[in-house]
C-alpha positions in Angstrom: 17.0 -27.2 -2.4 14.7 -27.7 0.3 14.2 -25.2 3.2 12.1 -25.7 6.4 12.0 -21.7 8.2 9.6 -21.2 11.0 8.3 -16.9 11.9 6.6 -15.5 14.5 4.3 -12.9 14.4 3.9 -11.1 17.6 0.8 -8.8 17.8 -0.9 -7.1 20.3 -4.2 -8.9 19.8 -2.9 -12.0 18.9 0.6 -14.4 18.1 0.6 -16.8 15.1 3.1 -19.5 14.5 3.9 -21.0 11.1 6.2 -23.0 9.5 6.6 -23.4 6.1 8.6 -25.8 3.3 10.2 -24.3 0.4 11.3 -26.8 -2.2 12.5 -25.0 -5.7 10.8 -21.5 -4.0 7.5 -22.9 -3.8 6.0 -22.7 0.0 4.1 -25.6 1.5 2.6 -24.7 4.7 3.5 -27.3 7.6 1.2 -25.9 10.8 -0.4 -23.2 11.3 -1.3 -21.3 14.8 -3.2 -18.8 16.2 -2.8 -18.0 19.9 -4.3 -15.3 21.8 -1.6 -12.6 22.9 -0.8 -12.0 26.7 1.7 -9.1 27.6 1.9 -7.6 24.4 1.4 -4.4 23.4 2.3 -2.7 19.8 4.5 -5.3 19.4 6.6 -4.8 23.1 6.6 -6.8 25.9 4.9 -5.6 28.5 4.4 -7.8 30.7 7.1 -10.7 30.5 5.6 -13.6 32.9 2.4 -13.3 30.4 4.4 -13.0 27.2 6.5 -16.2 27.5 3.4 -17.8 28.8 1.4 -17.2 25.2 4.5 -18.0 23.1 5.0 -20.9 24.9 1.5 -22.0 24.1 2.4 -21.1 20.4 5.6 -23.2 20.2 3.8 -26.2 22.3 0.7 -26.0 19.7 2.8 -25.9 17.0 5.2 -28.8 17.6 2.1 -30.9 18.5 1.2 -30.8 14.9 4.2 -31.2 13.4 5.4 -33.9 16.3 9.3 -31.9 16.1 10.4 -29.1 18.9 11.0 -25.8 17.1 14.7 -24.4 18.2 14.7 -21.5 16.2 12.4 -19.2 14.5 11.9 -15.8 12.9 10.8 -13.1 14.3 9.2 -9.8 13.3 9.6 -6.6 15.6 7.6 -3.2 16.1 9.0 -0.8 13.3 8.3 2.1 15.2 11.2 5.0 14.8 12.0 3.4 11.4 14.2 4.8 8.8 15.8 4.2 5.2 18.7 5.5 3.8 20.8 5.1 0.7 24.0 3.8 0.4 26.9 2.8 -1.9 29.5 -0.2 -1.6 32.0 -1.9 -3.5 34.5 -4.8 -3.5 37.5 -5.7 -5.9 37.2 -9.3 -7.8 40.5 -10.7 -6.6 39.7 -13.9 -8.0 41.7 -15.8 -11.0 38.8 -16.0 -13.6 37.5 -12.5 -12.5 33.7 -13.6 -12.0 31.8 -12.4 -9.2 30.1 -14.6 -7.1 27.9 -14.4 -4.0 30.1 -14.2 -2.0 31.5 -10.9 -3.7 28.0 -9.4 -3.8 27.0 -9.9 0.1 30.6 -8.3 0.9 29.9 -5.2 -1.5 26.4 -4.8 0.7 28.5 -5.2 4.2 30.9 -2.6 3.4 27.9 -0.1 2.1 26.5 0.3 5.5 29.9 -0.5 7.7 30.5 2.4 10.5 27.2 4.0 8.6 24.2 2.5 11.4 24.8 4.2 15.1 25.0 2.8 18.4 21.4 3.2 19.2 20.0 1.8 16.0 19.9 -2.1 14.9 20.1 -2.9 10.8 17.0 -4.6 10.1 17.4 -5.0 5.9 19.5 -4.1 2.9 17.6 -4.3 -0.1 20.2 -3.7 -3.3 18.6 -1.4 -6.0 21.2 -1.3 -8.6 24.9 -2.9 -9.0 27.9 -1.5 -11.6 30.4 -3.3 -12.8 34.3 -1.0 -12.7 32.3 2.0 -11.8 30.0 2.5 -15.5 28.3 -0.4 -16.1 25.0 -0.7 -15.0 23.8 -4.7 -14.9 20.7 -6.1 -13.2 22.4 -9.3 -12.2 26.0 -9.4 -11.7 26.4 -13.0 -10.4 29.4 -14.9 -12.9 29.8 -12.0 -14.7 33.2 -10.7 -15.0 34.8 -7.6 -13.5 37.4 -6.3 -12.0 35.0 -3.9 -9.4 31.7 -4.3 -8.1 29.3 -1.8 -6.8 26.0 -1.9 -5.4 23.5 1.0 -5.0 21.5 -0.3 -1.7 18.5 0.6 0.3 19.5 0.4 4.3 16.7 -0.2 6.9 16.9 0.7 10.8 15.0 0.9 13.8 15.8 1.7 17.1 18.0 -1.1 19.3 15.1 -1.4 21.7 12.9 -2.6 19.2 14.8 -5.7 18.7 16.0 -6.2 22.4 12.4 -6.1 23.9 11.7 -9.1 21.4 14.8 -11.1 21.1 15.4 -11.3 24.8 12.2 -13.0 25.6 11.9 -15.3 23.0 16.0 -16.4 24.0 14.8 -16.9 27.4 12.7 -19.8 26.0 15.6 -21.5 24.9 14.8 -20.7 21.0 16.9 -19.4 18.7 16.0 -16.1 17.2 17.3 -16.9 13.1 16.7 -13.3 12.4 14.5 -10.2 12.5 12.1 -8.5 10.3 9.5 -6.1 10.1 5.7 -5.9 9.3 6.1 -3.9 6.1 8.6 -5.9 4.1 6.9 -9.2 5.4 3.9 -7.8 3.5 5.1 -6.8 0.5 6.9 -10.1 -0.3 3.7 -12.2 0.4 1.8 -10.0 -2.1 4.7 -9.1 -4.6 4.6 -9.4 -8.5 6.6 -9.1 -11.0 4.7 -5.7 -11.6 5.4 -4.3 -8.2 8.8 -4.6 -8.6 8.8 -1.8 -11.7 6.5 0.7 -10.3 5.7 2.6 -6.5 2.9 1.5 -4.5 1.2 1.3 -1.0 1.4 -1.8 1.5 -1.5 -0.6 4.3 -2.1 -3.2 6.9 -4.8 -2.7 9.5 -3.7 -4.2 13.0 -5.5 -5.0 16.1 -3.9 -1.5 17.8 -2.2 0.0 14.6 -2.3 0.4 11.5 0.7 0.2 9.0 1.2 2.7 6.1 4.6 1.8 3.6 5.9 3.2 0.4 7.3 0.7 -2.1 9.8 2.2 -5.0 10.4 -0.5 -7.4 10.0 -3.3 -4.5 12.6 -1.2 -2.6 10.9 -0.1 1.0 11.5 3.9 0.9 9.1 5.2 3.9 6.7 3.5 6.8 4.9 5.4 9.2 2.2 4.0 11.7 -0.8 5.0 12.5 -2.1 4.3 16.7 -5.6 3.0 15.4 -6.9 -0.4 14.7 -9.4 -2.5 14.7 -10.0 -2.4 18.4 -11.5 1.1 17.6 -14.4 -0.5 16.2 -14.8 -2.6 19.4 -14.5 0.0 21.2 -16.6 1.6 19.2 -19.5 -0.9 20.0 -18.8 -1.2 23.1 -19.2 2.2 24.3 -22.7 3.4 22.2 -24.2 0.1 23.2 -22.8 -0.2 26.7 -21.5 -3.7 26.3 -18.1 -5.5 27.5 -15.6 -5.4 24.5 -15.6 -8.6 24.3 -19.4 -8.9 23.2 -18.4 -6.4 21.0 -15.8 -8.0 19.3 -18.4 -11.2 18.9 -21.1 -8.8 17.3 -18.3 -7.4 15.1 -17.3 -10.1 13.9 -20.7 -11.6 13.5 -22.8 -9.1 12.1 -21.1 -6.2 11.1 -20.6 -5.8 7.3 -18.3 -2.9 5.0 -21.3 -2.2 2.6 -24.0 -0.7 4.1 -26.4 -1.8 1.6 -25.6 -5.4 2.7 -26.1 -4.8 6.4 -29.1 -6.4 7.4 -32.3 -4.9 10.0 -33.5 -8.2 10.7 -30.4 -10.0 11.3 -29.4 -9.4 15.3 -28.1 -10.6 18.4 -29.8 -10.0 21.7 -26.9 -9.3 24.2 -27.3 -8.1 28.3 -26.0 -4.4 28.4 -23.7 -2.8 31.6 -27.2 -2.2 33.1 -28.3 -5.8 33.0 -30.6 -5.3 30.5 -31.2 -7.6 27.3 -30.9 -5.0 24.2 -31.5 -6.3 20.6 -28.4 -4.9 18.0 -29.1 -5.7 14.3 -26.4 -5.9 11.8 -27.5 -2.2 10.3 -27.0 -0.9 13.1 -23.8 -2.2 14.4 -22.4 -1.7 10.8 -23.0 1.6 10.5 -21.1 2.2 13.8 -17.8 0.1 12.2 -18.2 1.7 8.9 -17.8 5.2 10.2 -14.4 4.0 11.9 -13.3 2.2 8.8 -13.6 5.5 6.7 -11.6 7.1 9.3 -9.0 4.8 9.1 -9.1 4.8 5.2 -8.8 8.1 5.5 -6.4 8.4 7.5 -4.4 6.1 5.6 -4.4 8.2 2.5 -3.6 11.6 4.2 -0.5 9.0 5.1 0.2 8.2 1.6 0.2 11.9 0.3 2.5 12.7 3.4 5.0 10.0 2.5 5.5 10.5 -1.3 4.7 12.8 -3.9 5.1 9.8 -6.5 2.5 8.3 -8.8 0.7 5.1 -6.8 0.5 2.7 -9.3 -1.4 0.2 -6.6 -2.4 0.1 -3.2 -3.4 -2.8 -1.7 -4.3 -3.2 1.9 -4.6 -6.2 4.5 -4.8 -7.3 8.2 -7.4 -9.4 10.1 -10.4 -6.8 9.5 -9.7 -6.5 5.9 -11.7 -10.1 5.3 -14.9 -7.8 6.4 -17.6 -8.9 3.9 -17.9 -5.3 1.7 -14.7 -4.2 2.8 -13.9 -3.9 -0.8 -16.6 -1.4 -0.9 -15.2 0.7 1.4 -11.8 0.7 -0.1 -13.0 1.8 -3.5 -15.0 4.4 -2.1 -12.1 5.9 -0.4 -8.6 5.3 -2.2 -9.9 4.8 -6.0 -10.3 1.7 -8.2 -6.0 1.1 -7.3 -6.9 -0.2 -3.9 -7.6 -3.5 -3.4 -7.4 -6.2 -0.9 -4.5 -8.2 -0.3 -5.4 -12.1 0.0 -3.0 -14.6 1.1 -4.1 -17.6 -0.6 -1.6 -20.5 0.7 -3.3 -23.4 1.5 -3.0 -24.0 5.3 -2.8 -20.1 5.9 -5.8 -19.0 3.9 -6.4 -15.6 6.2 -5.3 -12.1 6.0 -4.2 -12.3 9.4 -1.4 -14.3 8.5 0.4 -11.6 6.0 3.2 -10.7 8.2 4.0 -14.4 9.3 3.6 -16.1 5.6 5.6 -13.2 3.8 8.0 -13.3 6.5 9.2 -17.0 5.3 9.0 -15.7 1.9 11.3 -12.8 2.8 13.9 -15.0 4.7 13.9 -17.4 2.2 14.9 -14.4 -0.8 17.5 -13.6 1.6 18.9 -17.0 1.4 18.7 -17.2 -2.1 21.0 -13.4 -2.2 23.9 -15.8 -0.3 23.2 -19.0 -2.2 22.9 -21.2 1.2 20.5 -23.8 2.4 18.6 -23.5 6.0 16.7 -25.7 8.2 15.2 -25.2 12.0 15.9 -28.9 11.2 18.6 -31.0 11.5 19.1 -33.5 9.0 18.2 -36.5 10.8 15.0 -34.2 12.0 13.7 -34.0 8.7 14.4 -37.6 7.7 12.3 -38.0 10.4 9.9 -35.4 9.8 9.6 -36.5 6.3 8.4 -40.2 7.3 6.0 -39.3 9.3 4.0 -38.2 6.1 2.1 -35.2 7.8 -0.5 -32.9 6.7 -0.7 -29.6 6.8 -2.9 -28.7 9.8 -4.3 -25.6 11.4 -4.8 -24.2 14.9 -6.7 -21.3 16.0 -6.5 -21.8 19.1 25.9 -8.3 20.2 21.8 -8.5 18.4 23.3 -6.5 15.3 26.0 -8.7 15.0 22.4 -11.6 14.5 20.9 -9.2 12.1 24.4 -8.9 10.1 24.6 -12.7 10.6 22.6 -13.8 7.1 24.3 -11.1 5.0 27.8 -11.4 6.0 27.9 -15.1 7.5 30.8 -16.9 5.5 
């Protein structure tokens, strides 16, 4: 079965673009882009003449690789006010042979959250923890096995309506389809899941440009996500204020010189830069390090003040991403503060080979689970699109430079 699902990561820093094949669950990335955001802040528009201009830039980039306009797309959305809840639902087997199909399991979910979400809140994710067949029997897989009842224990996920509108409105005004929603934490966890993570409770941490991201994972079921208002723009800002530089310079010296192990930072390695007082200052990569470090361990700590806050449960791993997590020693760092269970998250498709692209990779991979749940095929393609597609022989190339009733839509869709 081959699927062709294209996400969009809107951040406040920057908005990246991919599409990716999945043929037998494996993902082959098909173009990859990087654009610098306009209008965007914590994941809102703010600004919506800006906004449409960068994801325009985005979608044109994109299709230029691929040489096929991109209608549709997923999307992820700020999961600020989020919340979880449990919930219970069941549905009769009216069927002849008594086997439960799909069908029957995507209906038991619909009717465990129906007249449960209110007005105000938009349904973002069910994510089914345990399913009985006639009320006693407790099976992991109930699909073609036969019953009379099913019931499925679920995790429900909302955020507030505006969330979703403030994103879905402006990407519709493009003319693209919004396929669905999602949200930074899940998108995460299913580009780094094992089979492992789905048996214990852990940590997803991702460190944004503006935020920084702080989930609970029970048994690969999202419990609790709280964010965090600092980022790496700290760090630039940071720089930018004790050496009296533009923040841009300080980004470039950031992302130059600045190191997560101190003992790696290097005196004689520098840049000479021209200061707010039009004077040429010499910073070396000790010192500029230092400066970042110091924020770093603030936002580690930060981070696990989080954790302890959000459960009381044994972490059995923690693993944390985002652009600045590629920082050569970050590992270092991590260790130092969180113990020997934290570790860095690496996305390793080929094509997409950067942390940065977390939330857009695992947001295919999470799309493309939910297809799998309903047993259905997708394409932003049609078919005579990807015949078409498919002849050109492409490789895969990267650039750098009612709304519930959508979010119901691949649950409940007949």
């Amino acid at each position: 079965m081959r699927r062709i699902i294209s996400s969009l990561d809107i951040g406040t820093n920057s908005i990246k673009l991919v599409v990716g094949e999945f043929q037998k669950d494996k993902l082959n990335i098909l173009s990859c882009v990087n654009v610098p955001s306009q209008g965007i802040k914590n994941g809102y528009i703010v600004n919506r003449e800006s906004a449409e201009f960068a994801l325009q830039e985005a979608f044109f980039k994109s299709e230029e690789i691929l040489g096929m306009q991109i209608k549709e797309t997923l999307v992820n959305v700020p999961s600020y006010g989020l919340s979880c809840f449990i919930s219970n639902g069941s549905v009769n087997i009216n069927n002849a042979d008594k086997s439960i199909n799909h069908k029957h399991l995507i209906k038991a979910m619909q009717n465990s959250v129906y007249g449960k979400i209110d007005n105000n809140k938009e349904l973002v994710s069910i994510m089914p923890a345990k399913f009985f067949l006639n009320d006693d029997k407790q099976v992991s897989s109930p699909i073609n096995m036969v019953a009379n009842k099913l019931t499925v224990s679920d995790v429900a996920v909302v955020i507030p309506k505006k969330n979703v509108e403030n994103i879905v409105n402006c990407i519709e005004k493009l003319n693209i389809k919004v396929t669905d929603v999602c949200i930074n934490p899940l998108c995460d966890f299913y580009e780094f899941k094992t089979d492992d993570m789905k048996k214990v409770v852990g940590v997803i941490v991702n460190i944004g440009h503006t935020k920084t991201e702080v989930s609970i994972f029970n048994k690969g079921i999202l419990t609790a996500s709280e964010i965090i208002d600092i980022g790496a723009i700290n760090i630039d800002n940071d720089l930018a204020y004790i050496f009296k530089i533009s923040k841009d310079t300080a980004k470039d010296i950031k992302e130059k010189l600045v190191v997560g192990d101190i003992k790696r930072a290097s005196p004689s390695e520098f840049i000479i830069v021209t200061d707010s007082n039009e004077e040429d200052i010499k910073i070396t990569g000790y010192d500029a390090s230092a400066i970042a470090i110091s924020r770093i361990n603030e936002i580690l700590n930060l981070v696990k003040k989080q954790i302890s806050l959000l459960t009381k449960k044994e972490i059995s791993y923690i693993i944390v991403t985002g652009g600045i997590s590629k920082l050569k020693g970050f590992n270092t760092l991590l260790t130092n503060c969180l113990g020997n269970l934290a570790k860095v998250g690496m996305v390793e498709e080929i094509g997409a080979r950067y942390n940065k692209y977390s939330v857009a990779v695992g947001m295919l991979k999470y799309y493309n689970s939910r297809l799998n749940l309903r047993n259905v095929n997708f394409s932003i393609f049609s078919e005579d699109e990807e015949d078409e597609f498919g002849g050109k022989n492409k490789r895969i190339n990267v650039s750098d430079s009612s709304l519930l009733g959508k979010v119901f839509g691949y649950f409940f869709d007949n």
